[in-house]
C-alpha positions as CSV (number, residue, x, y, z in Angstrom):
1,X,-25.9,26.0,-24.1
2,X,-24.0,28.4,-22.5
3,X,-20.0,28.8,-22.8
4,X,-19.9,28.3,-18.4
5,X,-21.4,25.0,-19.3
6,X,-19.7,23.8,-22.2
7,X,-16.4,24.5,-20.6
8,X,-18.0,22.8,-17.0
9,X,-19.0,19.4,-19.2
10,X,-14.7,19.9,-20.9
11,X,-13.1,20.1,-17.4
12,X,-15.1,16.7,-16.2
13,X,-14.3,14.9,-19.5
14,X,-10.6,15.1,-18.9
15,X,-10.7,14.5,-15.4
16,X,-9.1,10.7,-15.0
17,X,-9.0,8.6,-11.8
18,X,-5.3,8.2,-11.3
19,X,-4.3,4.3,-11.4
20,X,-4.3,2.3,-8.4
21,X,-2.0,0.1,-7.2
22,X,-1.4,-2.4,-4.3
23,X,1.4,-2.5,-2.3
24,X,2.2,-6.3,-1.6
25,X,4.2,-7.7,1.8
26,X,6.5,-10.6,1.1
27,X,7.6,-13.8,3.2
28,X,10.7,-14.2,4.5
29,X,12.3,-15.7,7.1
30,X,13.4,-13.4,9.6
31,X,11.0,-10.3,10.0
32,X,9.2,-11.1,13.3
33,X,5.3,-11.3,13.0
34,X,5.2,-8.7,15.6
35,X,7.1,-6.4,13.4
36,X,4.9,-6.6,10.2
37,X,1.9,-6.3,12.5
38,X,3.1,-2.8,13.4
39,X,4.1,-1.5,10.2
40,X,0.7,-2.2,8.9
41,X,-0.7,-0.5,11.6
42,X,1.4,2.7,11.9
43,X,2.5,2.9,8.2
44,X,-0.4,1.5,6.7
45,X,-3.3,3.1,9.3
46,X,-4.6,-0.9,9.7
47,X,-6.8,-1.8,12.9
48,X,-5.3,-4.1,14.9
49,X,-7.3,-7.2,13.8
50,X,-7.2,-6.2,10.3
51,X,-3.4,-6.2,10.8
52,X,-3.0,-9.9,12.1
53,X,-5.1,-11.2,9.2
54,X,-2.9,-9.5,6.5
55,X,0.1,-11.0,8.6
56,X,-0.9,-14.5,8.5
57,X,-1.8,-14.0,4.8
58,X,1.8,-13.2,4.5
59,X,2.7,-15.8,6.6
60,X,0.3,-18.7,5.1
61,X,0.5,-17.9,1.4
62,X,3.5,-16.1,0.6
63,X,2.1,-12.9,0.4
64,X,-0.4,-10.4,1.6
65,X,-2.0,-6.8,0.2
66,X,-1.3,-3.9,3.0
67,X,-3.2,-1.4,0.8
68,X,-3.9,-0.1,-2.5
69,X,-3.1,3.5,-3.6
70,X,-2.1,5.6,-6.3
71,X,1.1,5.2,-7.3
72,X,3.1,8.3,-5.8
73,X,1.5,7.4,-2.4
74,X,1.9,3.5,-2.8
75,X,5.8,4.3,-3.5
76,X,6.1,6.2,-0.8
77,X,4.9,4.1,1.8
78,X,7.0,1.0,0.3
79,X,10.4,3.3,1.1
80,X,9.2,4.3,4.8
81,X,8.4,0.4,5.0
82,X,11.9,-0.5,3.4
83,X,13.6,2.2,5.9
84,X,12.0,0.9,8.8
85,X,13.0,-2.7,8.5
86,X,16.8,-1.9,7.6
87,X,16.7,0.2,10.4
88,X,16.0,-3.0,12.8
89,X,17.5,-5.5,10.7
90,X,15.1,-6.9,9.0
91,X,15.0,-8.0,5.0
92,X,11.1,-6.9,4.8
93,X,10.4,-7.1,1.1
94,X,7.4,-4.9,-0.7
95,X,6.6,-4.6,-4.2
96,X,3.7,-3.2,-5.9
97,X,1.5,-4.0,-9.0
98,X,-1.6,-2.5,-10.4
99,X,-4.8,-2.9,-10.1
């Protein structure tokens, strides 16, 4: 075996898939439909029709899953979310937990 190799087989043993996690849209009372619906699609890159059936997830049960991601990324589309509905008045709650 050659040293290129040995160190090739080292470099993939310590490569690690980072953790995943999903960002999760919460009920409330006051975020309009219409609102959540274009979050998931500008913030979260949803189709249109994948975006209506998350919403009525939301809606219906409580919750609803607007992605997964690694964490870095996950947190960062919960503040743009969290910015975005305080900027039009609206209590839109995310959270996140792993996968």
């Amino acid at each position: 075996m050659s040293l290129k190799t040995s160190l090739e087989e080292n470099m993939k043993l310590k490569i690690k898939k980072p953790k995943m996690y999903k960002v999760i849209l919460h009920n409330d009372d006051y975020t309009t439909m219409e609102f959540v619906i274009e979050v998931l699609i500008d913030v979260f890159n949803k189709v249109p029709a994948n975006a209506v059936k998350i919403t009525f997830d939301v809606h219906k049960h409580g919750i609803g899953i607007a992605g997964i991601y690694p964490y870095d990324i996950a947190l960062t589309k919960i503040n743009e979310v969290e910015k975005l509905a305080s900027k039009n008045g609206y209590p839109l709650k995310l959270t996140m937990g792993e996968v």
